[in-house]
C-alpha positions as CSV (number, residue, x, y, z in Angstrom):
1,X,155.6,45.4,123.2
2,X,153.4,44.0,120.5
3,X,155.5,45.8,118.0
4,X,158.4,43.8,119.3
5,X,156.9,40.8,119.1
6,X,155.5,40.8,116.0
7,X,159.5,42.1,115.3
8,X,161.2,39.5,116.2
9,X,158.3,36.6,115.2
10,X,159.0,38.3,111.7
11,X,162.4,37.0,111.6
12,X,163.3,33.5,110.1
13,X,165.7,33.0,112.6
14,X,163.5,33.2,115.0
15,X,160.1,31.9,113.4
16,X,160.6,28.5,113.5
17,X,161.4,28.2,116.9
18,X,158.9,30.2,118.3
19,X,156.1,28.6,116.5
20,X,157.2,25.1,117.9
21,X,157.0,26.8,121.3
22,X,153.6,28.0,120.8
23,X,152.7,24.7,119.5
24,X,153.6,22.7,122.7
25,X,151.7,25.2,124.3
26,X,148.7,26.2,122.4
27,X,145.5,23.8,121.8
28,X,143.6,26.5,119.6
29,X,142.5,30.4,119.8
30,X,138.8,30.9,119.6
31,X,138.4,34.9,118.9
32,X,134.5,35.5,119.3
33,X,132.4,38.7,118.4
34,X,130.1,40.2,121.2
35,X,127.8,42.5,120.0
36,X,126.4,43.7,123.5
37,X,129.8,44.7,124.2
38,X,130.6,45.8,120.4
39,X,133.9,43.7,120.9
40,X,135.6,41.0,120.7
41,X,136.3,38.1,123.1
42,X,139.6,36.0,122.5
43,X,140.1,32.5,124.3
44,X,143.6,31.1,124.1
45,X,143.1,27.2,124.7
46,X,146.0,24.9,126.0
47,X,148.5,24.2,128.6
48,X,147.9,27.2,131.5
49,X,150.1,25.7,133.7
50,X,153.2,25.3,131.1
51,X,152.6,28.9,130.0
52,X,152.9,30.4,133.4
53,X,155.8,28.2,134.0
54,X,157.8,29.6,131.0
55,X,156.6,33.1,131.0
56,X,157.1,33.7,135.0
57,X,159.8,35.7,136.2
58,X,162.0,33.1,137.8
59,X,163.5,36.1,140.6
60,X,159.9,36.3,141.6
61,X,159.1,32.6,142.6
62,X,155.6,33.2,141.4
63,X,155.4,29.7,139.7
64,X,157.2,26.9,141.6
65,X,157.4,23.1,140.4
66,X,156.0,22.2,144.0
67,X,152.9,24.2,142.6
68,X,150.7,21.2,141.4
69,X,147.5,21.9,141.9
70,X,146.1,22.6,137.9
71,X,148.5,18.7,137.6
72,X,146.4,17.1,140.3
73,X,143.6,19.3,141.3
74,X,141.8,19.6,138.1
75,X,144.5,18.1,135.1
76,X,147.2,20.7,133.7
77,X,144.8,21.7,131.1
78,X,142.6,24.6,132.2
């Protein structure tokens, strides 16, 4: 899958789009070395609840617009 990704990022038809997309969704990517675990720890900041919206599987209902609680609860940015 990362091979396909990284595929069709690649292509300048594609490129520009996609990296307006991530844009609107992504605040900043932190990528932090842990010794104790001798890896590393990545952080993807931004907007949770618009990434699960566009990455769901819409025949699954697992992200629904009545779901509001990140929106209300505790602001859409987690």
């Amino acid at each position: 899958m990362i091979d396909d990704l990284a595929a069709s990022l690649s292509d300048e038809a594609v490129a520009g789009r996609a990296a307006d997309e991530l844009h609107d969704l992504v605040e900043r990517i932190e990528v932090k070395w842990d010794a104790e675990a001798d890896g590393h720890w990545l952080s993807i900041k931004g907007n949770l609840m618009e990434m699960l919206r566009k990455t769901a599987p819409e025949e699954t209902g697992a992200v629904r617009e009545e779901m509001v609680f990140a929106e209300v609860g505790c602001g859409d940015r987690i």
